[in-house]
C-alpha positions as CSV (number, residue, x, y, z in Angstrom):
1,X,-1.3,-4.1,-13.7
2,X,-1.2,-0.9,-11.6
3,X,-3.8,2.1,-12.4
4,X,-3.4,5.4,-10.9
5,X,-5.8,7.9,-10.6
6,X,-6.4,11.2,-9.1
7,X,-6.5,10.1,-5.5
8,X,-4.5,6.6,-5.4
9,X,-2.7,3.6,-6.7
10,X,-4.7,0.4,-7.2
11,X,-3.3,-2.7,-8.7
12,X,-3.9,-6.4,-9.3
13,X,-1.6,-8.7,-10.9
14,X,2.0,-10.3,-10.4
15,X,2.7,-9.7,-6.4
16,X,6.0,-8.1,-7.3
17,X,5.1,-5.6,-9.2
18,X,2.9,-4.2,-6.5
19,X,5.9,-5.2,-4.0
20,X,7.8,-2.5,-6.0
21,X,5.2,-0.2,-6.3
22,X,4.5,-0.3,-2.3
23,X,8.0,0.0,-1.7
24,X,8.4,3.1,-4.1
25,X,5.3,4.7,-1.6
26,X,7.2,3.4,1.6
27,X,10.2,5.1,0.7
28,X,9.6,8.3,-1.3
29,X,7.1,9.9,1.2
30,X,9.9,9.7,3.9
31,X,11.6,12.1,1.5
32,X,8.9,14.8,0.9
33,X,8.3,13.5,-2.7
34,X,4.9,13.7,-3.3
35,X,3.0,10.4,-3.6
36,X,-0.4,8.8,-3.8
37,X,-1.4,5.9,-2.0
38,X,-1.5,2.2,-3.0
39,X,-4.6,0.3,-2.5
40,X,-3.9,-3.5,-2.3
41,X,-7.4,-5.7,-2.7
42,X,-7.7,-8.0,-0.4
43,X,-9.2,-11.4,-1.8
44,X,-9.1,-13.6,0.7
45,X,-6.6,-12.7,3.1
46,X,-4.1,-12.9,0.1
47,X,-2.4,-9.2,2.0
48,X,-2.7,-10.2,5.7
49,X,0.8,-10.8,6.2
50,X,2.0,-7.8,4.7
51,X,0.0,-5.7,6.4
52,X,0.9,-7.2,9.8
53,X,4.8,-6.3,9.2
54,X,3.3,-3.4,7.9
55,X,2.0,-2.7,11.4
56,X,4.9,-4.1,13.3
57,X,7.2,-2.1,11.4
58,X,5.0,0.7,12.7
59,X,4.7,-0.6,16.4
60,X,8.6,-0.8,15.9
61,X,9.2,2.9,15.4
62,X,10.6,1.9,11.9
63,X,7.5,2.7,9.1
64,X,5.7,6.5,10.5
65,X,1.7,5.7,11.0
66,X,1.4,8.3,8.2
67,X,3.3,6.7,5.8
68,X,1.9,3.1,6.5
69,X,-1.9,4.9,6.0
70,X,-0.7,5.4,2.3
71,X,-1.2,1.6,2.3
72,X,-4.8,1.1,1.6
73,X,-5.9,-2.8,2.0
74,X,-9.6,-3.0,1.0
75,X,-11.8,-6.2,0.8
76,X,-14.2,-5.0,-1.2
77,X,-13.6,-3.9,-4.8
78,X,-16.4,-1.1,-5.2
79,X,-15.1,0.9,-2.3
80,X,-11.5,1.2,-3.8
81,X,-13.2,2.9,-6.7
């Protein structure tokens, strides 16, 4: 289940349905289309591997630094409200 609000994305629920919705961010802010961040909870380390291609794909020149900040990995729940 994915809930936007004013400021960002946040979502829990089947892993590819937030796949698609992180690709969507990845991909459409290269383009100038307007988009909100994604904020992924992080229970457990569940995100850790995402996030570190995230930030290879960054060291590797292929993901910009500001379109991998859209990508908002938070352990605790209150401060992604």
């Amino acid at each position: 289940m994915l809930r936007t609000s004013a400021t960002a994305r946040t979502g829990a629920g089947p892993a590819v349905a937030i796949l698609e919705e992180l690709a969507e961010v990845l991909t459409w802010s290269p383009l100038g289309l307007p988009e909100k961040p994604i904020a992924l909870l992080d229970v457990d380390g569940y995100w850790a591997p995402l996030v570190a291609f995230l930030d290879h794909a960054v060291a590797e020149r292929f993901v910009r630094p500001e379109h991998r900040g859209l990508v908002i990995v938070e352990r605790d729940p209150e401060r992604m409200l």
